[in-house]
Structures are given as structure tokens and as C-alpha cells.
C-alpha positions in Angstrom: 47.5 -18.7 -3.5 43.9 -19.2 -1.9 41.5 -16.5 -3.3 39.2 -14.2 -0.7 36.2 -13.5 -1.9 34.3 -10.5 -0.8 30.4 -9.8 -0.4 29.4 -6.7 -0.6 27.3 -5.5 2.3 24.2 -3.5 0.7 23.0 -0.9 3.3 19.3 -1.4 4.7 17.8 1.8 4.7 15.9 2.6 7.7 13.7 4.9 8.5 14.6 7.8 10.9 12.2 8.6 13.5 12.5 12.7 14.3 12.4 13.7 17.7 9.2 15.8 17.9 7.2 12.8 16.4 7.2 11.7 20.0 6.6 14.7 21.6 3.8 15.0 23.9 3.5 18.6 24.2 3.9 21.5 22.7 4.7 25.4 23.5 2.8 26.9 20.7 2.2 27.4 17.0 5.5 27.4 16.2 6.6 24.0 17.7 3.4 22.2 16.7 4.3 23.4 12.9 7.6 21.5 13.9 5.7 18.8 14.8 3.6 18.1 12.1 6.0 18.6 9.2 8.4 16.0 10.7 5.4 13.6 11.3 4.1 13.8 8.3 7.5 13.3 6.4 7.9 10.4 9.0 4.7 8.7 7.9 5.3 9.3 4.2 8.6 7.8 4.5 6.7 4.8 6.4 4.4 4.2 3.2 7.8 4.8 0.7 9.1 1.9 2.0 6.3 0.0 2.5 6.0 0.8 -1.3 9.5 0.0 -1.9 8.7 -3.7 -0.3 5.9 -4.6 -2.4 8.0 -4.2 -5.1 10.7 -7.0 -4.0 10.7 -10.6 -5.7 9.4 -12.2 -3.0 6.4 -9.8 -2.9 5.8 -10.1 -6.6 3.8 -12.2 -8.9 5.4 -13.2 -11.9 5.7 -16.1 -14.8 6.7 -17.0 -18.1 3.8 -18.3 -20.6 2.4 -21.7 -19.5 1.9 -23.9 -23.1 -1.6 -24.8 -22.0 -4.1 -22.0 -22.1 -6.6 -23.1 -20.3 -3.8 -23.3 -17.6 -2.0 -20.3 -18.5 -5.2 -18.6 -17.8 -5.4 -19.6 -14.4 -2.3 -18.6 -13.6 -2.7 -15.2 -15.2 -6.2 -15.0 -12.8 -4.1 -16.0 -10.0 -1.4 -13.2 -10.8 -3.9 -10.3 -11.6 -5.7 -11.6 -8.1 -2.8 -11.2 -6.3 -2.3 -7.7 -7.9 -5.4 -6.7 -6.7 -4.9 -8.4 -3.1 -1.8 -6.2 -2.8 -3.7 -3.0 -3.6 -6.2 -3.8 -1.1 -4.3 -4.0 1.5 -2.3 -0.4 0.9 -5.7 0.9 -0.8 -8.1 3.0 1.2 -10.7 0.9 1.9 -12.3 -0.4 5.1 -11.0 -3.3 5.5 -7.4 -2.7 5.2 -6.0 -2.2 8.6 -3.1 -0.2 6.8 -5.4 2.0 5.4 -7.2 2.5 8.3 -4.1 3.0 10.0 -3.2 5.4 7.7 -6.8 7.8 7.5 -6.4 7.8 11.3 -3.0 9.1 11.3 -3.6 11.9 8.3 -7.0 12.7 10.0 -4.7 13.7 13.4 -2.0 15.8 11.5 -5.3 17.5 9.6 -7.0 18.2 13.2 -3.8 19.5 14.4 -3.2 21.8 11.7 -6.0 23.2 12.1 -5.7 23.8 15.6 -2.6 25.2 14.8 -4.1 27.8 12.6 -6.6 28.6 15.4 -3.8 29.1 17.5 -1.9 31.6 15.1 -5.4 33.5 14.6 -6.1 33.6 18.3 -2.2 35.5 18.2 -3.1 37.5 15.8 -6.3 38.3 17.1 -4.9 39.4 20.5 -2.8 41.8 18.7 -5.7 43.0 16.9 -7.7 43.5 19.3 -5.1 44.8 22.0 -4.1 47.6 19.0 -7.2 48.8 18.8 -7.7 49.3 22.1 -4.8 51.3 22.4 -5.8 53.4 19.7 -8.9 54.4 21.5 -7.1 55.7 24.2 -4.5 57.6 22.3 -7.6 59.0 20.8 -9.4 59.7 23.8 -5.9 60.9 25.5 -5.6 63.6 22.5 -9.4 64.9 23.9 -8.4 65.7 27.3 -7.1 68.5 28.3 -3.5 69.4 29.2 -2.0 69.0 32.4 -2.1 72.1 35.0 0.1 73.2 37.7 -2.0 75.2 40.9 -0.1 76.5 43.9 -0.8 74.6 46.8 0.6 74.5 50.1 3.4 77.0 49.4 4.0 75.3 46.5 2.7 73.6 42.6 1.0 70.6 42.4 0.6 69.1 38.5 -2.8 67.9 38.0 -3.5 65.6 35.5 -6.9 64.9 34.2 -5.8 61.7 32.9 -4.6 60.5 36.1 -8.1 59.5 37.3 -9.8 59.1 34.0 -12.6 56.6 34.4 -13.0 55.8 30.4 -8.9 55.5 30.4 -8.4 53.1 33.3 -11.6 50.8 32.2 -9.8 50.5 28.4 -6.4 49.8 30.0 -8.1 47.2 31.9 -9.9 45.9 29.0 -6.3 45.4 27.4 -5.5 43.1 29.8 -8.9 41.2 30.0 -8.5 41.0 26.4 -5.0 39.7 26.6 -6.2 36.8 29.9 -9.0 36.0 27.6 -6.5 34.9 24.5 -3.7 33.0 26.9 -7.4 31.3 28.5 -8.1 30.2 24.6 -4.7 29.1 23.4 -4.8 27.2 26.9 -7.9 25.1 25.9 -6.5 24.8 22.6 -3.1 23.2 23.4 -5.1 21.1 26.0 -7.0 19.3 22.6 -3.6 19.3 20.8 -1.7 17.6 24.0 -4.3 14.5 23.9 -3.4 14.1 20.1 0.2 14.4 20.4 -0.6 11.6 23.4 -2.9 9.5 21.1 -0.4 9.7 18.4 2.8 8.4 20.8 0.9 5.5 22.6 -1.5 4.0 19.3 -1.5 5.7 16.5 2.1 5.9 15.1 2.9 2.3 16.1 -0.5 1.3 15.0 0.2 2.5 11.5 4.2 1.3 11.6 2.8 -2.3 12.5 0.0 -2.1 10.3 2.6 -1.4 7.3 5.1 -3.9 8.2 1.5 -6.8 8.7 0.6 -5.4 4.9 3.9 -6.3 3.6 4.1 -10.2 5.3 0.6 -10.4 4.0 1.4 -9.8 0.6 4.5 -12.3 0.8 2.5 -14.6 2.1 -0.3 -14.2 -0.5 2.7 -14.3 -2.8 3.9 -17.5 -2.0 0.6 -19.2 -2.3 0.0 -17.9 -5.6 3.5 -18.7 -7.1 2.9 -22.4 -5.5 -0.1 -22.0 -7.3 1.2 -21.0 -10.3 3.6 -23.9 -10.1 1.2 -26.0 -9.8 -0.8 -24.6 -13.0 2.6 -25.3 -14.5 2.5 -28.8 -13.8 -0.7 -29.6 -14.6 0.0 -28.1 -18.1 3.0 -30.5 -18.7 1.2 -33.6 -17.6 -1.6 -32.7 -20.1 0.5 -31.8 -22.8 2.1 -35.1 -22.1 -1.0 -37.0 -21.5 -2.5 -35.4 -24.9 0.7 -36.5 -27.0 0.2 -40.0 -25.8 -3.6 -40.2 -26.0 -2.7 -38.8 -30.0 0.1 -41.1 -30.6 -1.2 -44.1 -29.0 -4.9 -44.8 -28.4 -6.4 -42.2 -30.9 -7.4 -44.5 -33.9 -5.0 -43.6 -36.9 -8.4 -43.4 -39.5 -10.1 -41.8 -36.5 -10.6 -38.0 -38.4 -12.3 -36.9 -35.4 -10.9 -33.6 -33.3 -9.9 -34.8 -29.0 -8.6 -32.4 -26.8 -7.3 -34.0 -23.3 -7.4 -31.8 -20.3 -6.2 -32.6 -16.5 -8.7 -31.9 -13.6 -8.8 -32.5 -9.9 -11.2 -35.5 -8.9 -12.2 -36.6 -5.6 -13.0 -40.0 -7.5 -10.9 -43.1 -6.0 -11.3 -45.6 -9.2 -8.6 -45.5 -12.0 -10.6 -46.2 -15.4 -9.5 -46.7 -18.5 -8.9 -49.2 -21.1 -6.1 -48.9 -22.6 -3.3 -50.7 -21.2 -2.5 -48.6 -18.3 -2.1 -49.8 -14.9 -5.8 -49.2 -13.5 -5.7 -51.3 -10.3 -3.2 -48.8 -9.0 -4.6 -46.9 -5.9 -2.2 -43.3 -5.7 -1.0 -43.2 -2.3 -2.2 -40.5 0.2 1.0 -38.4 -0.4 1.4 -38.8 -4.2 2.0 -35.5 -5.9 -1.0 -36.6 -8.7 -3.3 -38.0 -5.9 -6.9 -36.4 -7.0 -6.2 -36.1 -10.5 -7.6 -37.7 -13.5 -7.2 -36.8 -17.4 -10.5 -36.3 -19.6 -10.4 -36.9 -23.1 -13.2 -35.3 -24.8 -14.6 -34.9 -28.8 -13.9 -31.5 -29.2 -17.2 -31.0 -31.4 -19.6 -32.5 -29.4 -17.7 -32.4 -25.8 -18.8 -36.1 -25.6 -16.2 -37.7 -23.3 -14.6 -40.8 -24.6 -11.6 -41.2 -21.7 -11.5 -40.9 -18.7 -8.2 -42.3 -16.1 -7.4 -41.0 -12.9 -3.3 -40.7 -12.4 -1.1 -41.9 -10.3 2.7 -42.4 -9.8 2.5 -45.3 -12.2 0.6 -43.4 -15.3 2.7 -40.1 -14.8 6.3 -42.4 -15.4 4.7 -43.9 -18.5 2.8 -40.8 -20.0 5.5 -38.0 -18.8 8.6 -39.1 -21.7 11.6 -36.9 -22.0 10.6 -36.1 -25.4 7.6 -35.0 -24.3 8.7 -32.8 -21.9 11.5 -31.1 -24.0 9.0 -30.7 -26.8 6.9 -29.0 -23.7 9.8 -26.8 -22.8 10.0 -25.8 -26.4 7.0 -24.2 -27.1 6.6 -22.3 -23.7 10.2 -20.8 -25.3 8.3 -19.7 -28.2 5.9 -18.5 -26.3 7.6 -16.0 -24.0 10.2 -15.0 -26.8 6.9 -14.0 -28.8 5.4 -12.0 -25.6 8.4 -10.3 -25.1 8.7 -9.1 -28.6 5.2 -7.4 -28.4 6.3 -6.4 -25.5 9.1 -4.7 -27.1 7.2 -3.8 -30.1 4.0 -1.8 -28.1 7.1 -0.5 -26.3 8.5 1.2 -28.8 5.4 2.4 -30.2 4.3 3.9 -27.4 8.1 5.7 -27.2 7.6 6.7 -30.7 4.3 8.5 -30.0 5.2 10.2 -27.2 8.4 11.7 -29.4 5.9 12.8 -32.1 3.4 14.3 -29.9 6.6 16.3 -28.3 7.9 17.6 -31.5 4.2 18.8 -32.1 4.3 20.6 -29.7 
């Protein structure tokens, strides 16, 4: 009976534009509140999983001890550099069109809420001011005197002082001038909040969704060039750990009581020296992997150089011995079991401290 095997499909979250953070205008207060809030939670989403990306494997920097340390130390540069890289580009900072992208968006949602506040205290303001105003002329109502009735005509006719009160008509007419004057203001208003809302649909949403998605494939790509790097570190420690076990083992002098150390450098030099009994005639070929790289041997008091021999395919085959590498292999083992018991150790110190400043407290 054939087996079926079955992949579990892992759900890609995506982020859900709301409606209003397209919108283009807006009635009032109210709606604009609308507007922001779903914005805003639409643009913090955007950076969440921007956030969430950098945090991937392929976004991320990472190796196990490299038994060389001038080597190890380069990659460790390389890692922290791409560290920083990646908060540059996220960072506020001038030159990171995310966070440009970003301040230009925030700045918009700040300028509109504060034209929405303008727009609730012109509201409240017209009721204010249109209270008031009634007030005065229940006031100056409760001066007048009461309506009459005379005879006129065979008959009464009321007569109302209030009728054809000058101070009352100008105040109810100042109601409504006061009222035109507010819809004139919250008019202008929604005219400067209409261009945002347009800014925001046509550039500066997309802007800052593009700019997010650039930041991410920037700090892949950065990625990628540093682990190649790092790689590269890698194998420039095993050819001079290599290279140093041989030098030791087989042209160091046996009553020679002198300290060597044998390091691997890039060389733009196109001779092969050396006098040991290594092929030197051998020109590396454009596309070798060690083309442009020799191995120093140097006195490690004095830093007088006593070897010199550029590699090639030839060199690396006789210098690069199984032994050699498994010995290699070994002690970069030793290595990252070591780091990740302080690791583990600063780990649970830091746990155990934390615990006894709780029960302190």
C-alpha cells in the first residue's frame, strides 16, 4: 500500500486594508476619527510585519564559532554590521526611505488629528456661542413688557412689543451669522483634510507599503552577502589551520624553539614562492576558488616573515588532509558547545536575578 504524504499548508498572513484608509473625503469629525484609527492600525500592522520579516532565516545573520580568531572576528564584524545595516534601514534616520516613508505618513495622521480637534472645537464652539446668544434674548425678552390688546376697528388687536424689537431681530440674526460663520470654518477645514486624505491614497500609503517591502529585500540581500562572506571567513580559517599544521609538521625545524603563527591573506601578487617542495611554477587559474591568496608565515615575536607561498588548486590538495580538516571540525565543536554553555550559564543567572529581585519585592 503506497503511502500519501501530506504538507501542511501554513497560512500567510496578510495584511487587511480597511476601507476608510482609502477614502478621499470625509463628512466630519466623526468619520475622520474613523479614518485615522483604521489608518494608523493599518500602518502599524505594515511595520509588524515588516518586523516579523526581518526576523526570518533568510533575513538573519548567524554562525557557529570559526577556529581561527583572527577569522572568527571578521565574521563576527560582518554579523554585528549587518545588525546595524538592518536597523538603518527601519531606524529613523534620513537616509532610510522606510523611515522616511514612515515620518511622512505619522506626520499626516498627526496633522489630521489635529484638524479633527479643530473641527470638534469649531462644533462646540457654535453651540457656545449660539447658547449664549439665545440667552441674551431670553434675557432681554423677560425686560419687555407684556403683550396688549387695544380695540381697533370694532374689534382687539394684540400688540406685541417684541414683534418689531430692533435689539431682538439683530441677535436672532446674529445666531444665524454665527452659525454660516462655523459651517464657512469647518468648510475650509475639511478642504485641508480632503488634500491629505488625497495625498495619503495616491503617494503616501503605497510609498510607505513599497518602502517596507524594498527594506525587507534589502536586508536579504545584505544577508546573503554577508553569510557568503562569512562562508568565506570560514574557509579561509580551514585552509590556515591546515596550512599552519603542515608548516609545523613539515618545514618548521624540529630544534627550531622559535614561536610561527601562519595566517591566509588576499594577494593581488601573481608569483608562487616558496621553498619547500611545493609546486611553485603553478599559475591558479582565473576561476580557481584560492586565486589571490597566499599564506604568510611569520616569527610570532618579532613579526619577521620567514614564508611566504601564494595557493593554488595544487597547494590546497596537498596542504588541506582529511585529518586536518576533521581535527578542524573538532575544535570549532568545542568551541560552540563552550559558547553555548555560557550562554546557558549568563542565562540562568540573569533568570535567577530577576527571581530574587521579585521576591524582594
Amino acid at each position: 500500500m503506497s503511502s500519501v504524504t501530506v504538507t501542511a499548508v501554513v497560512p500567510v498572513p496578510v495584511t487587511v486594508v480597511p476601507v476608510s484608509t482609502f477614502a478621499t473625503h470625509v463628512k466630519g469629525a466623526k468619520e475622520l476619527n474613523t479614518y485615522i484609527e483604521e489608518t494608523t492600525q493599518f500602518i502599524h500592522a505594515i511595520r509588524a510585519e515588516l518586523e516579523e520579516d526581518l526576523k526570518q532565516d533568510k533575513a538573519t545573520v548567524r554562525f557557529n564559532p570559526i577556529c581561527r580568531r583572527n577569522h572568527h572576528l571578521r565574521a563576527e564584524t560582518r554579523r554585528l554590521a549587518h545588525n546595524a545595516f538592518t536597523i538603518m534601514e527601519i531606524a529613523r534616520h534620513d537616509k532610510s526611505n522606510f523611515a522616511i516613508s514612515e515620518a511622512t505618513v505619522n506626520a499626516c495622521l498627526a496633522q489630521l488629528e489635529q484638524l479633527r480637534k479643530m473641527l470638534v472645537n469649531n462644533k462646540q464652539q457654535r453651540k457656545i456661542e449660539t447658547k449664549r446668544i439665545k440667552a441674551i434674548i431670553r434675557e432681554v425678552d423677560s425686560l419687555l413688557p407684556p403683550a396688549t390688546f387695544e380695540e381697533f376697528g370694532g374689534g382687539f388687536v394684540e400688540f406685541n412689543p417684541r414683534d418689531d424689537n430692533v435689539c431682538l431681530n439683530q441677535l436672532r440674526q446674529l445666531i444665524e451669522t454665527t452659525k454660516q460663520h462655523h459651517k464657512t470654518v469647518s468648510r475650509k477645514i475639511l478642504e485641508h483634510v480632503h488634500t491629505i486624505l488625497l495625498a495619503m491614497r495616491t503617494h503616501h500609503i503605497i510609498a510607505y507599503k513599497d518602502a517596507a517591502q524594498n527594506a525587507v529585500g534589502a536586508v536579504i540581500h545584505h544577508a546573503e552577502q554577508s553569510r557568503a562572506y562569512i562562508r568565506e571567513c570560514r574557509e579561509r580559517a580551514l585552509i590556515e589551520y591546515c596550512a599552519s599544521a603542515w608548516w609545523m609538521t613539515t618545514q618548521k625545524d624540529a630544534m627550531d624553539e622559535n614561536e610561527y603563527e601562519v595566517s591566509v591573506e588576499s594577494s593581488s601578487t601573481a608569483e608562487h614562492l616558496g621553498s619547500s617542495g611545493l609546486t611553485t611554477h603553478h599559475r591558479a587559474s582565473d576561476d580557481s576558488r584560492w586565486n589571490n591568496l597566499e599564506i604568510i608565515v611569520k616569527m610570532t615575536t618579532t613579526g619577521v616573515e620567514v614564508g611566504r607561498y601564494s595557493l593554488n588548486d595544487d597547494i590546497a590538495k596537498f596542504i588541506i588532509t582529511e585529518e586536518a580538516v576533521q581535527s578542524f571540525q573538532w575544535e570549532e565543536e568545542q568551541m560552540w558547545y563552550n559558547d553555548a554553555a555560557q550562554q546557558a550559564q549568563a542565562q540562568a543567572q540573569a533568570q535567577a536575578q530577576e527571581e530574587e529581585e521579585q521576591d524582594q519585592e
